[in-house]
N, C-alpha and C positions, 0 to 999 in steps of 0.2 A: 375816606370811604372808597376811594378808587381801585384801591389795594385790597379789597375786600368784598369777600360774596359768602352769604350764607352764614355770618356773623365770625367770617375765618378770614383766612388767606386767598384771597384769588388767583387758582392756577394759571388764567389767562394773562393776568396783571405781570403776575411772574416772571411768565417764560417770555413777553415783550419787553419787562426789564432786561431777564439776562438774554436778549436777544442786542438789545441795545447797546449793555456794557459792551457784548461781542464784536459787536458791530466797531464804534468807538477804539477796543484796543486796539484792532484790526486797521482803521485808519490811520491809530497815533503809530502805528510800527509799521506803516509806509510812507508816514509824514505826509498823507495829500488830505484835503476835507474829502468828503464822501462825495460832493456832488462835484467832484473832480476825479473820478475814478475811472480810467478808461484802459484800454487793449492799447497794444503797440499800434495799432489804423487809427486808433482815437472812438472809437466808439466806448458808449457809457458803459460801464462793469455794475453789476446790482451783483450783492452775496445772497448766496441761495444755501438753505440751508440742508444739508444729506441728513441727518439725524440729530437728534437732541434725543437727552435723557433726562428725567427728573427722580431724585429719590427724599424724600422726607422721612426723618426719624420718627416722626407723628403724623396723623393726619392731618391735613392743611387748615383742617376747622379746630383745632388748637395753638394756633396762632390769633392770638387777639388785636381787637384795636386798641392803637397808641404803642404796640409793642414794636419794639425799634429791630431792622434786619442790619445786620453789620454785613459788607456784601466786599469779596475779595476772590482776587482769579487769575488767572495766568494765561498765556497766549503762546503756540505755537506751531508751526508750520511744516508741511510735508513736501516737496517737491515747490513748484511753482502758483500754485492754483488750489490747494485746501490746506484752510487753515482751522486748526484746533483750541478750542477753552474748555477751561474748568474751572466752575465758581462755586463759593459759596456763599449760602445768605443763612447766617448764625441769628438766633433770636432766643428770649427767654423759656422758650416754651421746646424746643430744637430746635434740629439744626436742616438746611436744606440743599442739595448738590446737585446741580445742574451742568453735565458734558455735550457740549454741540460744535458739531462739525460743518463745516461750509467751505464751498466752491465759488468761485466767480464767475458768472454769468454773460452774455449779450443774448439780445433778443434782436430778433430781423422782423416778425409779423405779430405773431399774437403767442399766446403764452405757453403754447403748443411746440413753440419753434426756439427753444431755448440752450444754446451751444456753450460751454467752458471757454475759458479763458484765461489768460495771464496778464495780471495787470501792468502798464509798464511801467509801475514803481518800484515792482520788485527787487529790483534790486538795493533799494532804501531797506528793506525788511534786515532787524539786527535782534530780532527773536529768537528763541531758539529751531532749530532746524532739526527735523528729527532723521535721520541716516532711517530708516525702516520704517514702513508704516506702522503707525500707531494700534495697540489692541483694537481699540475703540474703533478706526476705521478699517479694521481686517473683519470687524463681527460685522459690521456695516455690508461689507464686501458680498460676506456669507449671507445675509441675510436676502440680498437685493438677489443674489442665485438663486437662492429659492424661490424667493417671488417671481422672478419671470424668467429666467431658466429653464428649472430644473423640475423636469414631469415626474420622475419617481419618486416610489413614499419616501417620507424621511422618518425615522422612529425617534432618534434620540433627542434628547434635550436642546432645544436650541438656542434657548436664551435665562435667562434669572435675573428678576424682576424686583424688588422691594421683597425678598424673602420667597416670594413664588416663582416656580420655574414652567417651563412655554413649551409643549412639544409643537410639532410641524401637524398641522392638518387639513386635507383637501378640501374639504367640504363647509358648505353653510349652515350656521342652527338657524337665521333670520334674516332679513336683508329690508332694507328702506331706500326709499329716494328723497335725494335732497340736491336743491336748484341753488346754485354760488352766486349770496346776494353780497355786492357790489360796496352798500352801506353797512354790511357787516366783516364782508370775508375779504375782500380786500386789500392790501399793503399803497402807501403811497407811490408805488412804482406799476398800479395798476396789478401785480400779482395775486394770486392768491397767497395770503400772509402765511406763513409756517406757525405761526399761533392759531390760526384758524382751523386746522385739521385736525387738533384736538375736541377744540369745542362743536364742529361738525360732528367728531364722534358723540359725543355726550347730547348732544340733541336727538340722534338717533338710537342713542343709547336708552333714553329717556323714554320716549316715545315707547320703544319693545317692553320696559319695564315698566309702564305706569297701564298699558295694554293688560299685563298678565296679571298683576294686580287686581285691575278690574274685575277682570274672568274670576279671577276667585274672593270678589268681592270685598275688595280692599277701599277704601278712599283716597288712602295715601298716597304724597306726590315722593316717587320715588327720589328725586333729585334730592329730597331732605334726609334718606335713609342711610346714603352712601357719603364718604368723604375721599377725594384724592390720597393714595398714599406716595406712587409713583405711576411716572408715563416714558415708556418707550416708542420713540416715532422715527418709522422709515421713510423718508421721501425720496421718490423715484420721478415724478412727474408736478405738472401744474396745472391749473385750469382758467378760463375765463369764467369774466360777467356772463350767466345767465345758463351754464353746463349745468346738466345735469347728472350728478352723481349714485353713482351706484354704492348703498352702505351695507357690508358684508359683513352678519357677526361669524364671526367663528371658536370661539369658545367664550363663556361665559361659564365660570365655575367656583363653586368654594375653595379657598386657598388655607388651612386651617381653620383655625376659629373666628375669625373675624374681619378675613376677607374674602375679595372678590378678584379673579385673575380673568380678566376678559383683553380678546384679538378680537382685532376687527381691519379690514381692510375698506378704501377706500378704491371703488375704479370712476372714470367718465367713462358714462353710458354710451355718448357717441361712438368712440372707437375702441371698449372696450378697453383701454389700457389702463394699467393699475397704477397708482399714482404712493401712494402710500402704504405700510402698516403700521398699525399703533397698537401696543403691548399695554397693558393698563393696570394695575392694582390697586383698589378702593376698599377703606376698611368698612365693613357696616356699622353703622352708629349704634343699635340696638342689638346685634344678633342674636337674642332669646325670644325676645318678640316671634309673633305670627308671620309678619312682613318680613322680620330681618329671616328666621330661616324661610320665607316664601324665596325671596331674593337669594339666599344662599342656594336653593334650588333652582335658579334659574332657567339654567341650562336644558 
């Protein structure tokens, strides 16, 4: 049951697995345990994650209980300091692929003050080395330009999603706040966990959906209308216990017949800095229904 939400597959479940595998290959191809990871000074290294992508053949609520993931992946690295995986977790129902990229870290005060680094086993690393950054970390690249960059419009396409593509846009359809609780969003390293910015998003996701509903006189809990298909997440920043965040939708739209392509960005309130974006495509469970095209019109 751990592995499961909503009688499916749990996204969160998920991406802390393949957070973990990552994590794991990551040590075994520097030969240190984890909680020996440190800089050439010797301070502790924690991986921090730049992006993660998820893409499912299916919705995640077609994966059942008892059905077995077969989970395989690969590891490697760019320069000193970011290292890359690709895994998959194969099951009878499809198939599921998960790309994340990570940096190593120290931290001097609080989770605000978080610097790169090079860990000094590097040179233990017998992975592959890639001569060129990798696609996946050049869109990365592009993407983080535009977030805090880059003031002028962008028109063209800037990303594609589980079959839906993302233009660039300025503006907000809705926005929420939400306070980083400690027993939820947390990592054992005190950070805010990179699983967690997902599921931040879908609580405020929830909340804008289950509002509009209302207004037109729905009951339904929108969290049961929609199913994960894929998630794209940018992380730029972190936050501590008890930040208040700022949740920024910015497109929520029909992506053919039976889905949903929703951005949303995350900033902290205090100093205004943007921390993350997260690309999203959820199929609608129903889309013929009242609710599902209500939801298909969200936007």
């Amino acid at each position: 049951m751990p592995q499961m939400l909503f009688g499916g597959l749990s996204e969160r479940w998920l991406l802390k697995e393949a957070g973990d595998i990552h994590w794991r290959m990551l040590c075994a191809d520097l030969g240190v345990p984890s909680g020996q990871l440190a800089d050439r000074e010797g301070e502790r290294l924690y991986a921090s994650f730049m992006r993660i992508r998820m893409e499912s053949t299916v919705p995640l609520t077609r994966y059942t209980e008892n059905e077995s993931l077969a989970a395989r992946g690969a590891l490697s690295r760019f320069g000193d300091k970011r290292f890359f995986s690709e895994l998959t977790f194969l099951g009878a129902a499809g198939e599921v692929r998960v790309a994340m990229a990570s940096v190593f870290i120290t931290r001097s005060t609080d989770n605000k003050s978080l610097a790169r680094a090079t860990p000094q086993q590097i040179e233990r690393s017998r992975g592959l080395s890639h001569s060129v950054l990798p696609p996946f970390g050049q869109a990365y690249q592009k993407i983080k330009h535009l977030a805090l960059e880059t003031a002028e419009p962008v028109r063209d396409t800037v990303l594609e999603l589980g079959g839906a593509t993302f233009d660039w846009v300025d503006h907000d359809l809705d926005s929420r706040s939400y306070v980083v609780n400690p027993y939820h969003d947390l990592n054992g390293a005190n950070l805010l966990y990179f699983a967690s910015y997902p599921r931040i998003h879908d609580v405020c996701e929830r909340m804008i959906l289950n509002e509009r509903l209302r207004r037109a006189g729905h009951e339904r809990e929108s969290a049961f209308q929609v199913a994960p298909v894929a998630r794209d997440v940018f992380y730029y920043g972190n936050a501590d216990a008890g930040d208040e965040l700022t949740f920024r939708l910015r497109r929520m739209e029909r992506s053919g017949a039976d889905r949903l392509r929703i951005w949303s960005t995350l900033v902290r309130r205090r100093d205004g800095v943007r921390i993350a974006d997260l690309f999203t495509v959820k199929a609608l469970v129903d889309p013929a229904n009242a609710v599902g095209r209500l939801l298909a019109g969200a936007a």
